[in-house]
TORKOL-4160 file (C-alpha; in steps of 0.2 Angstrom, whole numbers, padded with zeros to 4 digits, m for minus):
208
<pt num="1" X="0060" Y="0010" Z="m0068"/>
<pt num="2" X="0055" Y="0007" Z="m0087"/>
<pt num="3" X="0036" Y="0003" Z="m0081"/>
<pt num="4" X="0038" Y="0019" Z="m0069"/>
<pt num="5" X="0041" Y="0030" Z="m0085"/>
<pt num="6" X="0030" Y="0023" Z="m0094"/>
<pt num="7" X="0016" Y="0024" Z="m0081"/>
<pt num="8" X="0018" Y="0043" Z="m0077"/>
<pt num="9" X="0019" Y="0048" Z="m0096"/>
<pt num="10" X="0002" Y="0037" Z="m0100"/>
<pt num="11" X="m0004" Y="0043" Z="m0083"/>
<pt num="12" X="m0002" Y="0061" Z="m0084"/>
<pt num="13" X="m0019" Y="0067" Z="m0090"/>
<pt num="14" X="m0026" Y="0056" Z="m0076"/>
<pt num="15" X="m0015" Y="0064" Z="m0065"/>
<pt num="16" X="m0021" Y="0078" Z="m0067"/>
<pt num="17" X="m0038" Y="0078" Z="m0066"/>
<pt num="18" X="m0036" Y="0071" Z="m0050"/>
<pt num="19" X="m0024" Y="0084" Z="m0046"/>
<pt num="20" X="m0038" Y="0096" Z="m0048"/>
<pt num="21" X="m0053" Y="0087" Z="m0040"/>
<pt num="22" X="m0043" Y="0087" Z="m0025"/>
<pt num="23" X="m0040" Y="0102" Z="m0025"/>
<pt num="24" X="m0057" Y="0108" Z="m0027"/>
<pt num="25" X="m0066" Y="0098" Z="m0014"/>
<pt num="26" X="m0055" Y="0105" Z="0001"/>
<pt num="27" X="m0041" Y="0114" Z="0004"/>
<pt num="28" X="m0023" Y="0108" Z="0009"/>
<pt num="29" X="m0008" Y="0100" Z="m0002"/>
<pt num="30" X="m0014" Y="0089" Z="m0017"/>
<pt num="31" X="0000" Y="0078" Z="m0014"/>
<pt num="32" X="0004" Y="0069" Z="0004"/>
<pt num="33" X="0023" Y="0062" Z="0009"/>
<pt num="34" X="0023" Y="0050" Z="0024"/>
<pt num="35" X="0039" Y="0042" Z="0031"/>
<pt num="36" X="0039" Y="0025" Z="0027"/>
<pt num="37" X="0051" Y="0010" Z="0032"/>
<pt num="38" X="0059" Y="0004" Z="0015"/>
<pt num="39" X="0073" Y="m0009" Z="0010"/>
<pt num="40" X="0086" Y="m0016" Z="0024"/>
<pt num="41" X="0074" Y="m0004" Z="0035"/>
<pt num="42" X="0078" Y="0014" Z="0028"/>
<pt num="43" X="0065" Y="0026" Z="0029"/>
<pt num="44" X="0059" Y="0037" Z="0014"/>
<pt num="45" X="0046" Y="0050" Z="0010"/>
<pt num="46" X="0033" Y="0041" Z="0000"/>
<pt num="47" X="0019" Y="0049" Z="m0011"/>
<pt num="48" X="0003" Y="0047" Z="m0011"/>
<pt num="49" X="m0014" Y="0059" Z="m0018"/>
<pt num="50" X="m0022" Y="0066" Z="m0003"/>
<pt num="51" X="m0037" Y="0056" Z="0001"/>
<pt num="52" X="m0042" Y="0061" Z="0017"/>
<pt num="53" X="m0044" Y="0079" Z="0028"/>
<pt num="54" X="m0028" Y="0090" Z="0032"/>
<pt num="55" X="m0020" Y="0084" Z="0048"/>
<pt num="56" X="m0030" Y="0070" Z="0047"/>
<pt num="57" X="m0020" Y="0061" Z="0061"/>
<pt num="58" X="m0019" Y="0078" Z="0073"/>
<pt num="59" X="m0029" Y="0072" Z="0087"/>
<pt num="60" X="m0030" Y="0053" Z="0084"/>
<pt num="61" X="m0011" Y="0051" Z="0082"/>
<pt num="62" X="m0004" Y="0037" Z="0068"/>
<pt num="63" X="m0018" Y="0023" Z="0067"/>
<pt num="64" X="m0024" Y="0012" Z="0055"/>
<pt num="65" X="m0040" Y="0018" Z="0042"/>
<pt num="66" X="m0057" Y="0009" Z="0039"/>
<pt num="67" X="m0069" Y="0008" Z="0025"/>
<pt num="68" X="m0081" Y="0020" Z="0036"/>
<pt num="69" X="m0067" Y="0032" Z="0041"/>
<pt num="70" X="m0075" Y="0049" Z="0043"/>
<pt num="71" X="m0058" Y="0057" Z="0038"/>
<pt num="72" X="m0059" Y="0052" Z="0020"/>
<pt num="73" X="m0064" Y="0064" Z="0007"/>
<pt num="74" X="m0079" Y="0061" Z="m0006"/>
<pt num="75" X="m0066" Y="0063" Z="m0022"/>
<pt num="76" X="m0053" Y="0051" Z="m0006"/>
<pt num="77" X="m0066" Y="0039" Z="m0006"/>
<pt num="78" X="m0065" Y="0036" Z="m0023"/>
<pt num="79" X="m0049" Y="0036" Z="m0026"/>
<pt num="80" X="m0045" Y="0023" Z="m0011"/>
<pt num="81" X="m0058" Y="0013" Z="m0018"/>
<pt num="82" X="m0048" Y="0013" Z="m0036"/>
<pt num="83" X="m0032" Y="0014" Z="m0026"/>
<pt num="84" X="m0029" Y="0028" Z="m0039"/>
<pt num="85" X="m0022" Y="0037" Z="m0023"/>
<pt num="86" X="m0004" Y="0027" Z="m0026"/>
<pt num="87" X="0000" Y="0033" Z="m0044"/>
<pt num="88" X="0010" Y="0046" Z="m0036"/>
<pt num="89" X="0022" Y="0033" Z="m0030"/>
<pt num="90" X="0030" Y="0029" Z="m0047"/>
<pt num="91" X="0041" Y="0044" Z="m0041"/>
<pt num="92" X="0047" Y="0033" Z="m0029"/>
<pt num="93" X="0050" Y="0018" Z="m0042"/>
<pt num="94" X="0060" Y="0032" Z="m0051"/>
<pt num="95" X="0071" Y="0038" Z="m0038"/>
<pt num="96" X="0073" Y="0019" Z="m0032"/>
<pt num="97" X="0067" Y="0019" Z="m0016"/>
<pt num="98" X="0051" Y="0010" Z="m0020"/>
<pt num="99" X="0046" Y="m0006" Z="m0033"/>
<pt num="100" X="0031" Y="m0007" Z="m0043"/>
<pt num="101" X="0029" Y="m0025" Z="m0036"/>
<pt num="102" X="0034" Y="m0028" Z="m0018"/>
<pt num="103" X="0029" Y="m0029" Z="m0001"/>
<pt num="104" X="0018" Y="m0012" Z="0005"/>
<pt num="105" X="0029" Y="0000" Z="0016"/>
<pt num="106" X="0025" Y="0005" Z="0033"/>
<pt num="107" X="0026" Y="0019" Z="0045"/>
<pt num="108" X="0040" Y="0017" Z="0057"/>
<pt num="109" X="0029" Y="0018" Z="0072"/>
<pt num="110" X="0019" Y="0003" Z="0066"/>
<pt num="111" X="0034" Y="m0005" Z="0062"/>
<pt num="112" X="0040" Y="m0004" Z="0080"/>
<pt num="113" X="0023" Y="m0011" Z="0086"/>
<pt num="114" X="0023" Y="m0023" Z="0073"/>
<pt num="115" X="0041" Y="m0032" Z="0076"/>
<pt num="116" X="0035" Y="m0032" Z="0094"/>
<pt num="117" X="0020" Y="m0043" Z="0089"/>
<pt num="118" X="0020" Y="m0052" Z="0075"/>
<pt num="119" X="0038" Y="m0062" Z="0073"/>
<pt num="120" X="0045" Y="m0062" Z="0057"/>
<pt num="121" X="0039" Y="m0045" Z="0052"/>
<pt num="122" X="0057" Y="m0037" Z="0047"/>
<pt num="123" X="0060" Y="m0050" Z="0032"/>
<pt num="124" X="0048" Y="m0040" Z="0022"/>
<pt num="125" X="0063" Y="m0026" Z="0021"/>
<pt num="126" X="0075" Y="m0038" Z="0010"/>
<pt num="127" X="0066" Y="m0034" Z="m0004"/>
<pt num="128" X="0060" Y="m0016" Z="m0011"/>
<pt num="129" X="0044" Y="m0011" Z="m0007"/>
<pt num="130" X="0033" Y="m0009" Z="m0017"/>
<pt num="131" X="0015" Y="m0001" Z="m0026"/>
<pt num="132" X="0006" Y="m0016" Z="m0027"/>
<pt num="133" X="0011" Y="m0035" Z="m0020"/>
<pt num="134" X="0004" Y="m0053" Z="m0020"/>
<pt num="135" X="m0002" Y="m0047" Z="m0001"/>
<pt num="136" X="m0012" Y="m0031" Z="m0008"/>
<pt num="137" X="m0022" Y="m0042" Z="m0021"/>
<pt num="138" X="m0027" Y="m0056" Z="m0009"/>
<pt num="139" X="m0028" Y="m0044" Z="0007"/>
<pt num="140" X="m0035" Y="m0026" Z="0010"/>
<pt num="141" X="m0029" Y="m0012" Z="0019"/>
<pt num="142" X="m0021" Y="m0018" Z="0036"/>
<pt num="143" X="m0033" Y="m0014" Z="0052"/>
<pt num="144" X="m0026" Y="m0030" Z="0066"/>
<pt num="145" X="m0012" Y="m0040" Z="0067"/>
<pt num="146" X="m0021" Y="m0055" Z="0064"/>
<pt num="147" X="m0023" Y="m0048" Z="0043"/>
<pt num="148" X="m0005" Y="m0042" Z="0046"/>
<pt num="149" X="m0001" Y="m0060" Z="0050"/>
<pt num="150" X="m0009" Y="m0065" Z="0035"/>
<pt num="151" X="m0003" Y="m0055" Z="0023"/>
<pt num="152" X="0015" Y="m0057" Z="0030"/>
<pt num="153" X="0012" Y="m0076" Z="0023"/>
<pt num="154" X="0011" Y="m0069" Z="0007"/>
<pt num="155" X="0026" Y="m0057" Z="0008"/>
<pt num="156" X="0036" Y="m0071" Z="0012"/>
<pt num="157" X="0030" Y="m0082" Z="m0004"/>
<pt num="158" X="0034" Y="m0066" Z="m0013"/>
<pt num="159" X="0050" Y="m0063" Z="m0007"/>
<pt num="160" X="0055" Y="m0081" Z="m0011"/>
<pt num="161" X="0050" Y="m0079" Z="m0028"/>
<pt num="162" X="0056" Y="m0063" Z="m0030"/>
<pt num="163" X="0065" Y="m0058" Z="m0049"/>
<pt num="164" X="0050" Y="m0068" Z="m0054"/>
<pt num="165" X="0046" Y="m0059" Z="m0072"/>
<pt num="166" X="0028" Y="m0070" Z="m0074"/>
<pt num="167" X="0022" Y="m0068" Z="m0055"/>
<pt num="168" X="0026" Y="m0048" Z="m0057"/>
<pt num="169" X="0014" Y="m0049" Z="m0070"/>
<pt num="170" X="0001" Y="m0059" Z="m0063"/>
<pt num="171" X="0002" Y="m0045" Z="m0049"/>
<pt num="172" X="0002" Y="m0031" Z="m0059"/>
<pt num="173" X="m0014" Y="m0039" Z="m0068"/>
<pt num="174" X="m0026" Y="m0043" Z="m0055"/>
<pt num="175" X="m0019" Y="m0025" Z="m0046"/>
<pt num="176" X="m0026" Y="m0016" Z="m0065"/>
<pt num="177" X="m0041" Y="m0028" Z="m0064"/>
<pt num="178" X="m0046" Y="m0021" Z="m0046"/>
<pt num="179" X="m0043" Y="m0004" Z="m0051"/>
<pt num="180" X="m0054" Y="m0006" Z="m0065"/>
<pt num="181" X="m0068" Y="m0015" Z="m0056"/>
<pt num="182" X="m0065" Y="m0003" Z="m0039"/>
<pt num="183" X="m0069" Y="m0019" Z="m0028"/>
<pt num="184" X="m0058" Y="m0026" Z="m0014"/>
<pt num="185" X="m0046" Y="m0041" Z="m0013"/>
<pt num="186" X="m0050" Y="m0055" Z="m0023"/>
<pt num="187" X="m0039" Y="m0070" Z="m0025"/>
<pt num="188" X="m0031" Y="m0075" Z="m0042"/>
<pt num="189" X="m0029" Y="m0091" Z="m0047"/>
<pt num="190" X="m0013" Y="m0088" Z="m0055"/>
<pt num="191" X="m0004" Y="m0082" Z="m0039"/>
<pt num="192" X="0002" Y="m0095" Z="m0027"/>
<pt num="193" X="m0011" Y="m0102" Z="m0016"/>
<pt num="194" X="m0006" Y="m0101" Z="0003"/>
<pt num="195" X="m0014" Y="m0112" Z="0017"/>
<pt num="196" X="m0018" Y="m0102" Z="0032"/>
<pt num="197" X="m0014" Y="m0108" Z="0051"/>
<pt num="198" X="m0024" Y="m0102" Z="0066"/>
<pt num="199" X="m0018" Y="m0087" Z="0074"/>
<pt num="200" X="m0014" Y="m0081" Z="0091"/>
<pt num="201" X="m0009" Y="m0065" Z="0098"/>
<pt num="202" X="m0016" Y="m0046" Z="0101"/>
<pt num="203" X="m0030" Y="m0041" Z="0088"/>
<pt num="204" X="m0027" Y="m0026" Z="0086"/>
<pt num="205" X="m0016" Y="m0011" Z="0089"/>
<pt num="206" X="m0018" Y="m0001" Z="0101"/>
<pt num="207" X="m0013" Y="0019" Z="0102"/>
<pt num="208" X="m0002" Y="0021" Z="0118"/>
């Protein structure tokens, strides 16, 4: 929660201007809150900066996002891109339903999907989840169940380690150094290094 504090009282100036280029590119809330599946599957409101139209998901329902998604914003883009878009969630750190590090919440409607097709998916809840995680620095954002597969494997080596002091940092490192440089996923050689298996199963999810 210390980091949290710290984050939102360095941050603020940031946080602002975000706050107000949001607001002047479109209207609608600056702020968005999703329900999200948390620790021991509790659900929670988490906050995010709004990247993306109002209603967004109004006619397409709860679906995954890709890098040419025509929903995002200019100022959204940019902020996906920097993941800047998460700093609201230290709020979440602070009232301790979220951890800086730890593996990424999802919706519950994925997360009904997801138990259904890739096995294993529900240990990701004995930890907190969290801003950034050893998945999010090797992975990017979700868009089959084949990279949810893979990024499981990463949870998993995560959650064994977890209370790790030095890998928490290693995460919190490469997580700064994307920000910094805006560029997706790139593998750290500090983080553990995992062997991937070939995968079977559904590709994709599909909107029923």
């Amino acid at each position: 929660m210390s980091v949290a504090l710290l984050g939102l009282t360095l941050g603020l100036p940031v946080l602002i201007l975000i706050g107000a280029a949001i607001a002047l590119e479109s209207r609608g809330s600056i702020l968005y809150t999703q329900e999200r599946v948390g620790r021991n599957g509790r659900t929670f409101r988490m906050l995010k900066f709004r990247s993306m139209i109002t209603d967004a998901e109004r006619e397409c329902g709860p679906v995954w996002s890709n890098q040419a998604d025509p929903r995002v914003t200019r100022v959204g883009s940019v902020l996906r891109r920097t993941h800047l878009d998460e700093l609201p969630q230290l709020l979440n750190v602070l009232r301790g339903e979220m951890s800086v590090v730890g593996p990424r919440p999802e919706r519950p409607v994925m997360v009904e999907r997801l138990n259904k097709l890739v096995p294993g998916y529900p240990e990701r809840w004995a930890v907190l989840p969290g801003i950034t995680g050893l998945a999010q620095v090797r992975h990017g954002y979700d868009h089959s169940t084949k990279t949810v597969k893979q990024k499981l494997r990463y949870d998993r080596c995560y959650i064994k380690r977890h209370g790790s002091l030095s890998l928490d940092l290693k995460i919190m490192a490469a997580t700064v150094a994307l920000m910094l440089t805006g560029g997706g996923p790139r593998k750290s050689p500090a983080a553990p290094r995992l062997t991937p298996r070939p995968l079977t199963g559904k590709e994709a999810l599909i909107k029923p």
